[in-house]
MARMARRO-655307 format. One record per atom (N, C-alpha, C): atom name; x, y, z. Coordinates in nm, 4 decimals. Layout:
<atoms>
> CA, X, Y, Z
...
</atoms>
This chain:
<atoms>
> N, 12.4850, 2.0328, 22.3332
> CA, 12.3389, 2.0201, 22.3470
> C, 12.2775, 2.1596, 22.3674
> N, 12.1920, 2.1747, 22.3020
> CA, 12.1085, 2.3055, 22.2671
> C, 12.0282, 2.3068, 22.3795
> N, 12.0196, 2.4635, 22.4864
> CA, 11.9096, 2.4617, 22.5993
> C, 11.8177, 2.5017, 22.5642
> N, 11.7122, 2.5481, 22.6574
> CA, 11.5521, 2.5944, 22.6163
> C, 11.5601, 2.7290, 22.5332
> N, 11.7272, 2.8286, 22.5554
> CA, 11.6840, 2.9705, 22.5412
> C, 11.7645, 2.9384, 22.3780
> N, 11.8692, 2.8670, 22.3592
> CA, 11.9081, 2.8594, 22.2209
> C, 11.7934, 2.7888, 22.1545
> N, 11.7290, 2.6581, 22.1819
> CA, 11.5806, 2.6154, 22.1157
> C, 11.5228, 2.7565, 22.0477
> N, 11.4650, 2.8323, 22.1264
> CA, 11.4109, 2.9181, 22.1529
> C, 11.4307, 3.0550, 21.9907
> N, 11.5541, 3.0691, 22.0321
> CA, 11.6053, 3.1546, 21.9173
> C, 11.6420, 3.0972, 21.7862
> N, 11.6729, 2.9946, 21.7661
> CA, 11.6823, 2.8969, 21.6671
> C, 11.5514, 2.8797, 21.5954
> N, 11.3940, 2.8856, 21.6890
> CA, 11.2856, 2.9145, 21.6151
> C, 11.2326, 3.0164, 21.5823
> N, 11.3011, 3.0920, 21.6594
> CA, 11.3019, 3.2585, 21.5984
> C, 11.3113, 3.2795, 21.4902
> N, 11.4441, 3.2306, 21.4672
> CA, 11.5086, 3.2618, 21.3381
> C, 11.4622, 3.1996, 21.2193
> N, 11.3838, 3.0520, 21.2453
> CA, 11.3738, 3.0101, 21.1247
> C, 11.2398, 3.0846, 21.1148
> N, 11.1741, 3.1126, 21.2121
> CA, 11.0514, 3.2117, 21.1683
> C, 11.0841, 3.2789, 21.0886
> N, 11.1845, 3.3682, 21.0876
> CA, 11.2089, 3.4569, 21.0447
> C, 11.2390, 3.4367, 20.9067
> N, 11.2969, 3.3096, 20.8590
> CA, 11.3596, 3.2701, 20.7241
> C, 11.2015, 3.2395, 20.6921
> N, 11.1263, 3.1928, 20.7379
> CA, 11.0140, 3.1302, 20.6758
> C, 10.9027, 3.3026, 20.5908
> N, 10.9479, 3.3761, 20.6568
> CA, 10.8612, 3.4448, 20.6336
> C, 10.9249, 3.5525, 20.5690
> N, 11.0719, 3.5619, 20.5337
> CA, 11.1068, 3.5902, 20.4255
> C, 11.0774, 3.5628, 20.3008
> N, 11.0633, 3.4057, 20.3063
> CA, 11.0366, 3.3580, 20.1794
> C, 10.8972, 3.3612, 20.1378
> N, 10.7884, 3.4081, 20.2151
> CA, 10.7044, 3.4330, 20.2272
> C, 10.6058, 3.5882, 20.1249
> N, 10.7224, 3.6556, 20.1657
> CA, 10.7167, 3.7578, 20.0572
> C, 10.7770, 3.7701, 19.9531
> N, 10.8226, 3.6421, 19.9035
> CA, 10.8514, 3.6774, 19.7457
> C, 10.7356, 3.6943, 19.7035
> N, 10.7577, 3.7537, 19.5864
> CA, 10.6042, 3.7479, 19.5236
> C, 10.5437, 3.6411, 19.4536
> N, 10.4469, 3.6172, 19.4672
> CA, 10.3449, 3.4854, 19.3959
> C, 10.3863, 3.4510, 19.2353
> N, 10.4109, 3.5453, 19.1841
> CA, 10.4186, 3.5971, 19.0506
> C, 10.5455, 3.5595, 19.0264
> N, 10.6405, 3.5062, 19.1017
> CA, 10.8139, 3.5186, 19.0579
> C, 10.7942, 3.3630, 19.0227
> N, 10.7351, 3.2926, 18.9877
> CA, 10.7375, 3.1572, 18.9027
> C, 10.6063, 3.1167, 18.8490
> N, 10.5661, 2.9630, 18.8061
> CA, 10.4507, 2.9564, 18.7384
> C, 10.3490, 2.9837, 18.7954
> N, 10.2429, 3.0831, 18.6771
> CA, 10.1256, 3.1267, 18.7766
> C, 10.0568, 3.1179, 18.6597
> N, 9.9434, 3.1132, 18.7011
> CA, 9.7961, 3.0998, 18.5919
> C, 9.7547, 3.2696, 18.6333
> N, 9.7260, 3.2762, 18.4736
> CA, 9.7000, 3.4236, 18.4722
> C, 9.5637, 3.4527, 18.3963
> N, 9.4625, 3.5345, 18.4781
> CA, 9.3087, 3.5282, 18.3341
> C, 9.3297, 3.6711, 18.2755
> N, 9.2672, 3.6562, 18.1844
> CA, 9.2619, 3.7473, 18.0966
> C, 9.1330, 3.8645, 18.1664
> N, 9.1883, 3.9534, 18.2060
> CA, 9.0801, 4.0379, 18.2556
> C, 8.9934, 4.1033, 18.1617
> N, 8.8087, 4.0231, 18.1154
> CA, 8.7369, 4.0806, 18.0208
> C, 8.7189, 4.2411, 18.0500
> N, 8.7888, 4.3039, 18.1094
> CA, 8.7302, 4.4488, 18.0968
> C, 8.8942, 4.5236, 18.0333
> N, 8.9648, 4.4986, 18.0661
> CA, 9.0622, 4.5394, 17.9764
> C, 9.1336, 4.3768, 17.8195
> N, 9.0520, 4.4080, 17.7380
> CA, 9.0921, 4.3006, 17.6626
> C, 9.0096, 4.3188, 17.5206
> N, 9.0810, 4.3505, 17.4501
> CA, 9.0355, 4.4163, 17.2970
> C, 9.0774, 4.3470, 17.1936
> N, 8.9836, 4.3103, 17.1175
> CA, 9.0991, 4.2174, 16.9893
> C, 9.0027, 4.3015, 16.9011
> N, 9.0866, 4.3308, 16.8329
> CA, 9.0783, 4.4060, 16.6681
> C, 9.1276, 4.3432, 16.5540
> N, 9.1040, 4.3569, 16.4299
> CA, 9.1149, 4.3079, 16.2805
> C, 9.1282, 4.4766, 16.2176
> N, 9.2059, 4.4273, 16.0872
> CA, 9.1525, 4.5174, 16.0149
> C, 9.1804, 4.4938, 15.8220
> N, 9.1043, 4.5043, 15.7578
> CA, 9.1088, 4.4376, 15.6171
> C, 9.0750, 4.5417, 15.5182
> N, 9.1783, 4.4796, 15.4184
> CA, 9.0990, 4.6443, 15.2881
> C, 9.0055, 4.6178, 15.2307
> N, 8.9374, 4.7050, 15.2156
> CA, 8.8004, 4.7301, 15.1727
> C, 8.8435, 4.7920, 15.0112
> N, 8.8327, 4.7443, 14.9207
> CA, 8.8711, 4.7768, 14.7761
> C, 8.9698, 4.8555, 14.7532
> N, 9.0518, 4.8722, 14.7921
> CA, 9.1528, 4.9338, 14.8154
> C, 9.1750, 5.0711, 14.8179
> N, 9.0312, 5.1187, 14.9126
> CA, 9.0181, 5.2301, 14.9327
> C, 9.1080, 5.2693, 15.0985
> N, 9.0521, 5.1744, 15.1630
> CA, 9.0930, 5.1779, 15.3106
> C, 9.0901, 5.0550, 15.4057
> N, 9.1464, 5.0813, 15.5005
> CA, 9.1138, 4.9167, 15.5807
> C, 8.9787, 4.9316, 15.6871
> N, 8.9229, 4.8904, 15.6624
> CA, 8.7921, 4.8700, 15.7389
> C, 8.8719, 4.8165, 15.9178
> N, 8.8022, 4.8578, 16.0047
> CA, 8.8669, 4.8154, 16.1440
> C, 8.7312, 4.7666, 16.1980
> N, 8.7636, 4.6634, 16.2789
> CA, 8.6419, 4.5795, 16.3174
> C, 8.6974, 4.4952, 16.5015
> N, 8.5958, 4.4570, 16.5527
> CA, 8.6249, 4.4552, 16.6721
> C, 8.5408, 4.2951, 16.7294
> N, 8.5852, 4.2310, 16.8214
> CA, 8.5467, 4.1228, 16.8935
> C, 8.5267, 4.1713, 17.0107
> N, 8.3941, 4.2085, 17.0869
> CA, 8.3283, 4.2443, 17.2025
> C, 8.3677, 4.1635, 17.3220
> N, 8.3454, 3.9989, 17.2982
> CA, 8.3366, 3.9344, 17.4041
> C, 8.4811, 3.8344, 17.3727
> N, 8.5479, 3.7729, 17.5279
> CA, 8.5964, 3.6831, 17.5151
> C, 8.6436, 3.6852, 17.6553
> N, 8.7671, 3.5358, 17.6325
> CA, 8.8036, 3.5026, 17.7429
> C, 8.9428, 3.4480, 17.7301
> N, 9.0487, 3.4132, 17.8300
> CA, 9.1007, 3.3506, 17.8140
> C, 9.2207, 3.3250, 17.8990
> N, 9.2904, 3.2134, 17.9496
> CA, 9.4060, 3.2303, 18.0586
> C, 9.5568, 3.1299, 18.0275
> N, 9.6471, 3.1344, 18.0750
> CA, 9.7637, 3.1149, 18.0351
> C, 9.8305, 3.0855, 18.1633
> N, 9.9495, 2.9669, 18.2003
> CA, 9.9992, 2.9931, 18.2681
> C, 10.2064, 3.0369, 18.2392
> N, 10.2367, 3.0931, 18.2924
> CA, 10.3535, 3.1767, 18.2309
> C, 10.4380, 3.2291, 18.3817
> N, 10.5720, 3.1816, 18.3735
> CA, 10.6993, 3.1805, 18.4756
> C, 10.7553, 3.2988, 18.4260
> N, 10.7368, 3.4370, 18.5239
> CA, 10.8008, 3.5458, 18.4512
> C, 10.9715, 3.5550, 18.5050
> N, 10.9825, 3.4638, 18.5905
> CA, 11.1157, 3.4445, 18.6070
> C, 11.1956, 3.3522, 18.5046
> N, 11.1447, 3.2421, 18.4265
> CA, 11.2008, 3.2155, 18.2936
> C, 11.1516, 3.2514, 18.1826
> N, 11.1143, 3.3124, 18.1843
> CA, 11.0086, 3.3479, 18.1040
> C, 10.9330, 3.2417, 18.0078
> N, 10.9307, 3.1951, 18.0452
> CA, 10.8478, 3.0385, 17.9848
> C, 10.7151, 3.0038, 17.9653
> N, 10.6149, 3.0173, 17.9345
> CA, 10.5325, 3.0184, 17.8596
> C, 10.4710, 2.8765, 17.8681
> N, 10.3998, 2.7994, 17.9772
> CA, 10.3699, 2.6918, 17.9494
> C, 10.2600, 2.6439, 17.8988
> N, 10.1312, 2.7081, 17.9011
> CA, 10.0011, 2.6574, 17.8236
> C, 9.9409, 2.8259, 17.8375
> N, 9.8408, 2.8264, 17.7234
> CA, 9.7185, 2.9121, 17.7241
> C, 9.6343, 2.8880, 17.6042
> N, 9.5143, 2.9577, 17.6340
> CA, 9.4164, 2.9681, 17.5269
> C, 9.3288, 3.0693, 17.5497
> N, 9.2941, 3.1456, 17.4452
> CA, 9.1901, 3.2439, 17.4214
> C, 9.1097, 3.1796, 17.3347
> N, 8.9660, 3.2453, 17.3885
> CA, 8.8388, 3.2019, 17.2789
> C, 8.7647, 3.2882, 17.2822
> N, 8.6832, 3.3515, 17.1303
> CA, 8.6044, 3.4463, 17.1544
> C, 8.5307, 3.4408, 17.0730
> N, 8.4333, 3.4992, 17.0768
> CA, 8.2695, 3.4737, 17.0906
> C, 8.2415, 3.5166, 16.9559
> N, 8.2263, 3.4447, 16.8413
> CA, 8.2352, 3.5208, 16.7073
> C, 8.1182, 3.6311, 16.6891
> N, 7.9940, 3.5560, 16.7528
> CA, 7.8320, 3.6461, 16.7473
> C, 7.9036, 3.8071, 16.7898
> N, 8.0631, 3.8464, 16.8602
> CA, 8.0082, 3.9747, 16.9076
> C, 8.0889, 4.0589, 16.7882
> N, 8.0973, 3.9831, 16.6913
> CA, 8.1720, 4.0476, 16.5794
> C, 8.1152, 4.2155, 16.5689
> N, 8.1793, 4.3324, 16.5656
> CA, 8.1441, 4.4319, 16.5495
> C, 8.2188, 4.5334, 16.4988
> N, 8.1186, 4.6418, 16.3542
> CA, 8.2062, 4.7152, 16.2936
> C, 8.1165, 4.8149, 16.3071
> N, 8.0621, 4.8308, 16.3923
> CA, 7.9716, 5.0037, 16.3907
> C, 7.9071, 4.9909, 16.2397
> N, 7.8644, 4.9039, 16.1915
> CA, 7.7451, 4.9146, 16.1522
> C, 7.6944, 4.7855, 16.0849
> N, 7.5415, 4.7596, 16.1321
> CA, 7.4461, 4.6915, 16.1644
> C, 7.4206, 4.5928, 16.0122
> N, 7.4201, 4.6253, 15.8900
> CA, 7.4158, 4.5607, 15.8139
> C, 7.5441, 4.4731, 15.7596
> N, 7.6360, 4.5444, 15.8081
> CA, 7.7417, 4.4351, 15.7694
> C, 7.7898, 4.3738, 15.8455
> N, 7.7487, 4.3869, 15.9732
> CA, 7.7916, 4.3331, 16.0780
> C, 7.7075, 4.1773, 16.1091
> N, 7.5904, 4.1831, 16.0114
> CA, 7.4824, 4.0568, 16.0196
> C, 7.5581, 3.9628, 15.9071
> N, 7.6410, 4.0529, 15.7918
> CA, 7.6885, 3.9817, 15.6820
> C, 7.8232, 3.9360, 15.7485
> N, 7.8940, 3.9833, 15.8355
> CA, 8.0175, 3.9228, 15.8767
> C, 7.9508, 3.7787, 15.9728
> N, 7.8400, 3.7786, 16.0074
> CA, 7.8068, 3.6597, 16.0884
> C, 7.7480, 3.5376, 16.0228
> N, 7.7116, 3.5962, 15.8903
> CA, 7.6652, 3.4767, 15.7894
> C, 7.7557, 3.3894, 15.7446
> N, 7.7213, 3.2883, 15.6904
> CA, 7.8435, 3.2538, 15.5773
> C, 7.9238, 3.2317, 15.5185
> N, 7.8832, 3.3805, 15.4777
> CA, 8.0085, 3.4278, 15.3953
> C, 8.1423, 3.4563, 15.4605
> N, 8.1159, 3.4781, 15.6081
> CA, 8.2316, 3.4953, 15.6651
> C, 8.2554, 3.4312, 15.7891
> N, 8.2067, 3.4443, 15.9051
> CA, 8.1772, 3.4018, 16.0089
> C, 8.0923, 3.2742, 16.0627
> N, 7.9847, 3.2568, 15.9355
> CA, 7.9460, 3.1537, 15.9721
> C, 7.8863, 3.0972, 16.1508
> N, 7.8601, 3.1767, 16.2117
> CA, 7.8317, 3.1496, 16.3638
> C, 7.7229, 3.0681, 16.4072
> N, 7.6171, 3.0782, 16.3391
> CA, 7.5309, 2.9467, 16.3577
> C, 7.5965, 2.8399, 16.3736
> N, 7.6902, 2.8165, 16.2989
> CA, 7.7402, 2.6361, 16.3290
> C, 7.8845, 2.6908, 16.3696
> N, 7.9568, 2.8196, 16.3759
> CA, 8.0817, 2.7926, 16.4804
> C, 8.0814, 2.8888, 16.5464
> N, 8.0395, 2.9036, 16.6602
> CA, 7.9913, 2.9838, 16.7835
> C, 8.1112, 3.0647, 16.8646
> N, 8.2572, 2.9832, 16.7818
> CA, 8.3481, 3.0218, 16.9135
> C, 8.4806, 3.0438, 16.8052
> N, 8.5563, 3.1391, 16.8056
> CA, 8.7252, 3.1403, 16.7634
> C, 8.8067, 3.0864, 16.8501
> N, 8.9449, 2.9924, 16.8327
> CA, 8.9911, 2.9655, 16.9582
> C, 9.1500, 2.9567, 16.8952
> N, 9.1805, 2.9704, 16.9808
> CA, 9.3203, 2.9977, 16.9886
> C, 9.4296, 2.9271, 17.0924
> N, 9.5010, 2.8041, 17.0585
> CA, 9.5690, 2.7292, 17.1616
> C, 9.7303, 2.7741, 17.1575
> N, 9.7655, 2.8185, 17.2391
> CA, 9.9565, 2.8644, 17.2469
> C, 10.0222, 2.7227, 17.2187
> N, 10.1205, 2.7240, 17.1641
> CA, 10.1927, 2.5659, 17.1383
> C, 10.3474, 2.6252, 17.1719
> N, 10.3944, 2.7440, 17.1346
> CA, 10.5050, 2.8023, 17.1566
> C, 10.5744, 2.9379, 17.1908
> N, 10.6294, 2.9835, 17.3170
> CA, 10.6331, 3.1390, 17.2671
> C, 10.7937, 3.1314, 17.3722
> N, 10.8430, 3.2229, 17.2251
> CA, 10.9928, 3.2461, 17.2537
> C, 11.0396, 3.3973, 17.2552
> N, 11.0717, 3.3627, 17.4020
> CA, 11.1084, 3.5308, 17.4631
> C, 11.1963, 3.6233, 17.3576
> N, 11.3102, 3.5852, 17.3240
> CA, 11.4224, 3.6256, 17.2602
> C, 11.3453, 3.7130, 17.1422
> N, 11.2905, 3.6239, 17.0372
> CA, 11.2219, 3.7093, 16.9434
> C, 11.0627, 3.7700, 16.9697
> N, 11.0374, 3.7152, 17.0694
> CA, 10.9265, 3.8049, 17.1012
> C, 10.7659, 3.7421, 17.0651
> N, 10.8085, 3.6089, 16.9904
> CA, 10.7063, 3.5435, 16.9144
> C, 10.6155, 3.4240, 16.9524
> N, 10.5120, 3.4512, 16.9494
> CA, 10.3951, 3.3359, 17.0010
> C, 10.3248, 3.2994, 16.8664
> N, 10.3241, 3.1659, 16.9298
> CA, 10.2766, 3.0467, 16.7969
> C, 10.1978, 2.9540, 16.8504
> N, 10.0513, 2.9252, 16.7924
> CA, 9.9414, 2.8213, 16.8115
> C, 9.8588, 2.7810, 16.7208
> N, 9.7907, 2.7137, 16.7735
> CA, 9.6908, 2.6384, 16.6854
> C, 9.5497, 2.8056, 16.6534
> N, 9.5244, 2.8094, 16.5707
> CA, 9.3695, 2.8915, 16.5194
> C, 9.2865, 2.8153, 16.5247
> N, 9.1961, 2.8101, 16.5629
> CA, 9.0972, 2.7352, 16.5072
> C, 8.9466, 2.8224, 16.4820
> N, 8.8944, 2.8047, 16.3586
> CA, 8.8050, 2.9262, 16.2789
> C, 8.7171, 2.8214, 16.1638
> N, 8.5915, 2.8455, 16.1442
> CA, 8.5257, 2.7663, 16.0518
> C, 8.5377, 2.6069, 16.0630
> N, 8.5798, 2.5397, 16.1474
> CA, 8.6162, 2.4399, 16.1932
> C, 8.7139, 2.3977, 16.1478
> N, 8.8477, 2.4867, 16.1153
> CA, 8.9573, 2.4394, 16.0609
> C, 9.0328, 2.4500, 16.1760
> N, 9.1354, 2.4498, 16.1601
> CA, 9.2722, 2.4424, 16.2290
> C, 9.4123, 2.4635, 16.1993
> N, 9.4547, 2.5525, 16.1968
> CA, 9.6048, 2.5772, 16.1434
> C, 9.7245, 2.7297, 16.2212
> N, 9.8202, 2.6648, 16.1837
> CA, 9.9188, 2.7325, 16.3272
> C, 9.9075, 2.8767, 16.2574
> N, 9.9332, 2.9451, 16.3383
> CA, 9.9806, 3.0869, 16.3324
> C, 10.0928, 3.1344, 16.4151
> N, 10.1926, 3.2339, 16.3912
> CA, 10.2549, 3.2966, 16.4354
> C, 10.2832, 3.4483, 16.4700
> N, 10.2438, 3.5262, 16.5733
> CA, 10.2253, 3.6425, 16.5839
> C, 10.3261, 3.6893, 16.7114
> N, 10.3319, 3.8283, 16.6885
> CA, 10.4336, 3.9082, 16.7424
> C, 10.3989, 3.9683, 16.9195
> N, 10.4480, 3.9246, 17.0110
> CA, 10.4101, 3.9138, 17.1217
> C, 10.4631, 4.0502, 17.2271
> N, 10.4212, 4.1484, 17.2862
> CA, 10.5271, 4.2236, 17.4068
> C, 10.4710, 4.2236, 17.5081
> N, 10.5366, 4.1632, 17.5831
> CA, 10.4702, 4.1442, 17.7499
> C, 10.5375, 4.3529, 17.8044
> N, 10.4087, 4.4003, 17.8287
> CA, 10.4869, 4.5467, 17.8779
> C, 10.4785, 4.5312, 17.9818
> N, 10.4133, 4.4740, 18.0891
> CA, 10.5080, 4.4974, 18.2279
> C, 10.3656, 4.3573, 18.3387
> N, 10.4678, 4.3490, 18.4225
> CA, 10.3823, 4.2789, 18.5427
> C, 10.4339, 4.3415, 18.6565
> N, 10.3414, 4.3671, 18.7317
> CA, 10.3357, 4.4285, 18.8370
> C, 10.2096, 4.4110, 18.9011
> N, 10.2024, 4.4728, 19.1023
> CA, 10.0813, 4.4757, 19.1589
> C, 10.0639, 4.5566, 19.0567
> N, 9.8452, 4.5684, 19.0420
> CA, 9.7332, 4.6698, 19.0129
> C, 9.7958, 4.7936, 19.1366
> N, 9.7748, 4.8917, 19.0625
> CA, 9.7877, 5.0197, 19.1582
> C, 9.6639, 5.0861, 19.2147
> N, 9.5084, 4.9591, 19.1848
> CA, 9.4375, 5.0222, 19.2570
> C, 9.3428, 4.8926, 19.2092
> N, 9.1815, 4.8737, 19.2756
> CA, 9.1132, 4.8033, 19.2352
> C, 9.1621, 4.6612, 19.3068
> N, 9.1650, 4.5892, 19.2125
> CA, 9.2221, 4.4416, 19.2574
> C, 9.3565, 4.4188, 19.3812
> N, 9.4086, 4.5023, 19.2869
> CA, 9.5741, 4.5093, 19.3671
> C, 9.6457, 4.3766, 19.3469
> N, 9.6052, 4.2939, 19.2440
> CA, 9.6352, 4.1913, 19.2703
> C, 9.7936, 4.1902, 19.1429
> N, 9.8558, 4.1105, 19.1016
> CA, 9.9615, 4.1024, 19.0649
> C, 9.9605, 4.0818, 18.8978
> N, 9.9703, 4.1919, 18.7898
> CA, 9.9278, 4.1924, 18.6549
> C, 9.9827, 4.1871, 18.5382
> N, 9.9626, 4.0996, 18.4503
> CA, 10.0880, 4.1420, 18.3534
> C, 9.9971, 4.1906, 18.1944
> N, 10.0824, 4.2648, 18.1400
> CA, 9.9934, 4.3597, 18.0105
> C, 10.0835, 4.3048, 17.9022
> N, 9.9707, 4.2608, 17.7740
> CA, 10.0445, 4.2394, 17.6718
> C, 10.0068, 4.2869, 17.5697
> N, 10.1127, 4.3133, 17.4866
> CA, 10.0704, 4.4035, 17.3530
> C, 10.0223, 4.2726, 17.2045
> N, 9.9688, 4.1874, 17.1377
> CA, 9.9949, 4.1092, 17.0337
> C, 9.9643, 4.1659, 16.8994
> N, 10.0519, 4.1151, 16.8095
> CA, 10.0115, 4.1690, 16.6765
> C, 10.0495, 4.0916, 16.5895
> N, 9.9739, 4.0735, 16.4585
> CA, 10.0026, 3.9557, 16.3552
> C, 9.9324, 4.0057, 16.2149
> N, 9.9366, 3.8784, 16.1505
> CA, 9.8455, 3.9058, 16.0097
> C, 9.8537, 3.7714, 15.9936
> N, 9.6990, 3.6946, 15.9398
> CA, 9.6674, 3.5799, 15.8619
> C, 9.6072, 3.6334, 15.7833
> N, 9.5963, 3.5137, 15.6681
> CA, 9.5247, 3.4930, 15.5304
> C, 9.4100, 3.4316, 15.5657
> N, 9.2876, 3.4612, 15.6100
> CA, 9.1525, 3.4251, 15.6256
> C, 9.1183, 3.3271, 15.5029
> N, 9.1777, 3.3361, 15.3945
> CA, 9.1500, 3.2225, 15.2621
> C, 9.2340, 3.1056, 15.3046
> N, 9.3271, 3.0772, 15.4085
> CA, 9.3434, 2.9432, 15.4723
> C, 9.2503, 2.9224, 15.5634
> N, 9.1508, 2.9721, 15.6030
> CA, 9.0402, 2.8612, 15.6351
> C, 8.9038, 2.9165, 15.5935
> N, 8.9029, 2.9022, 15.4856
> CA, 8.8072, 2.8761, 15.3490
> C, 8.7191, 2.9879, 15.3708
> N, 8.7495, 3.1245, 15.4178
> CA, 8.6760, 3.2128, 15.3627
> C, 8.7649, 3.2956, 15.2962
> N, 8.6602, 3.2895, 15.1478
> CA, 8.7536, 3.3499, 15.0216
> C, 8.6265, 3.4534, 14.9816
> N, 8.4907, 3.4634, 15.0780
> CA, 8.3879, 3.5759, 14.9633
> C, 8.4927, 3.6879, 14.9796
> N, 8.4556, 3.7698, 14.8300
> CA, 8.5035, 3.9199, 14.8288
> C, 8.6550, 3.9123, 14.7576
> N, 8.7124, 3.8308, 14.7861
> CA, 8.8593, 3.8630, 14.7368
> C, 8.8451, 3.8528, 14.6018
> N, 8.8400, 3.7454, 14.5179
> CA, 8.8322, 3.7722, 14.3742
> C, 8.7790, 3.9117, 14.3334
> N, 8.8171, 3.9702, 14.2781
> CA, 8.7680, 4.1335, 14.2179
> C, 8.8636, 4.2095, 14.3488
> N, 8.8922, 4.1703, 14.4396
> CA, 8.9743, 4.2714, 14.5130
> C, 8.8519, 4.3773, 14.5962
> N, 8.7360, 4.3254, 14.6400
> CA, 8.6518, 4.3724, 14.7089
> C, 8.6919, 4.3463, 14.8379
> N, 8.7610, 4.2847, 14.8794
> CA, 8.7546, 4.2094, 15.0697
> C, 8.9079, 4.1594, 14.9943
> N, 9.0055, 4.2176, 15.1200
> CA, 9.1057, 4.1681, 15.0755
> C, 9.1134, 4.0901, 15.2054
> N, 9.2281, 3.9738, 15.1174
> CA, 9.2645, 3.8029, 15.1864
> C, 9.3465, 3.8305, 15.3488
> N, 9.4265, 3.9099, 15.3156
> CA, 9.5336, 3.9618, 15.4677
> C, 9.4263, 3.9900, 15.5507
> N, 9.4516, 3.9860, 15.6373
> CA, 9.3491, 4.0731, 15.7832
> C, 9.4596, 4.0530, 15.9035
> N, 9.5029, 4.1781, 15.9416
> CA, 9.5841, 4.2519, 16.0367
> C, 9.4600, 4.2204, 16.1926
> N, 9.5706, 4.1689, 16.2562
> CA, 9.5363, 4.1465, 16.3844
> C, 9.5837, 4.2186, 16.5228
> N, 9.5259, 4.2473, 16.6108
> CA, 9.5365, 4.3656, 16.6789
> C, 9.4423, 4.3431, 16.8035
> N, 9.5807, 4.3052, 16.9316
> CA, 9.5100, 4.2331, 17.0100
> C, 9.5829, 4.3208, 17.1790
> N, 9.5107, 4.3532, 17.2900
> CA, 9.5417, 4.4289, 17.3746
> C, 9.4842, 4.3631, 17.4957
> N, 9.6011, 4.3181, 17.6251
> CA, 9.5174, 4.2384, 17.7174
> C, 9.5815, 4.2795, 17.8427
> N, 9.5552, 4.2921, 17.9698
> CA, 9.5508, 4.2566, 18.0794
> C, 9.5314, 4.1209, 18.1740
> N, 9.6147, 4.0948, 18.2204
> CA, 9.5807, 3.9626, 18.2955
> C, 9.6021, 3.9078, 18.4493
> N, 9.4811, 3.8376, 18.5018
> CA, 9.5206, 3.8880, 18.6315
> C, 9.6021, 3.7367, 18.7299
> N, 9.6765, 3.7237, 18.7844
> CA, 9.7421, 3.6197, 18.8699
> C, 9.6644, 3.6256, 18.9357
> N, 9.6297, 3.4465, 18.9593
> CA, 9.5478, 3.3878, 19.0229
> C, 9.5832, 3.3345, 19.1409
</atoms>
């Protein structure tokens, strides 16, 4: 039978276990992670008659994921971004990328992007697109470069990812420009994020 002074140290100790486990970090299993809008860049880039590739930029967006960096497992996310902030440094074609002919934003206001799969080994993330009100999977090239605390600011616990891909924009039915080889069909994707554990 245990007295008051073994009681005693026996809750010591599990204090002590309790608050070991206490400092693992938040981050060492599933965590919901947002996409921090101030570090978060998505780029395109498409040939322009086959002079050069025109580079073009998405201003606004959003988006969060939750992801076990101890299995590395990947269980849901989505990004969506704001087609209106379509931008190529300059003003007239930047009204023609929102028409139409390309973008169409009056009637689809939003790009979205649902994760369905991403496998550590090759490095590769795969989801639903959804653009012009279509829908169809894509597969693009994924590098998580590091999670760690912020070393300043937030301080909170971060992980950085590199993405990169290429779709055929003529699978969801914008084809102006390509015939004659004016606007070519490929468009290189080019995507840079920060994200913060919640």
């Amino acid at each position: 039978m245990m007295n008051k002074h073994t009681i005693a140290r026996w809750i010591f100790s599990l204090g002590l276990c309790l608050t070991g486990w206490a400092t693992v970090p938040a981050w060492a299993q599933s965590t919901t992670f947002v996409i921090d809008e101030d570090h978060f860049s998505v780029a395109f880039l498409v040939d322009h008659i086959g002079y050069a590739k025109q580079l073009g930029q998405f201003l606004k967006g959003s988006g969060s994921f939750v992801y076990d960096p101890k299995t590395d497992n990947l269980e849901q996310g989505a990004v969506v971004i704001e087609a209106d902030s379509v931008f190529t440094n300059h003003a007239r074609r930047d009204r023609h990328l929102k028409g139409g002919d390309f973008l169409a934003v009056r009637d689809h206001a939003t790009i979205r992007f649902v994760v369905s799969q991403w496998d550590g080994a090759s490095q590769t993330l795969t989801g639903e697109l959804t653009m012009l009100g279509q829908t169809h999977s894509v597969t693009l090239q994924a590098t998580v470069n590091q999670l760690k605390d912020y070393p300043f600011g937030h301080g909170q616990p971060t992980l950085g990812i590199s993405i990169r891909g290429q779709i055929l924009r003529s699978q969801w039915g914008m084809v102006y420009g390509i015939e004659g080889g004016l606007v070519g069909d490929a468009v290189d994707v080019l995507i840079e994020f920060e994200a913060i554990a919640e």
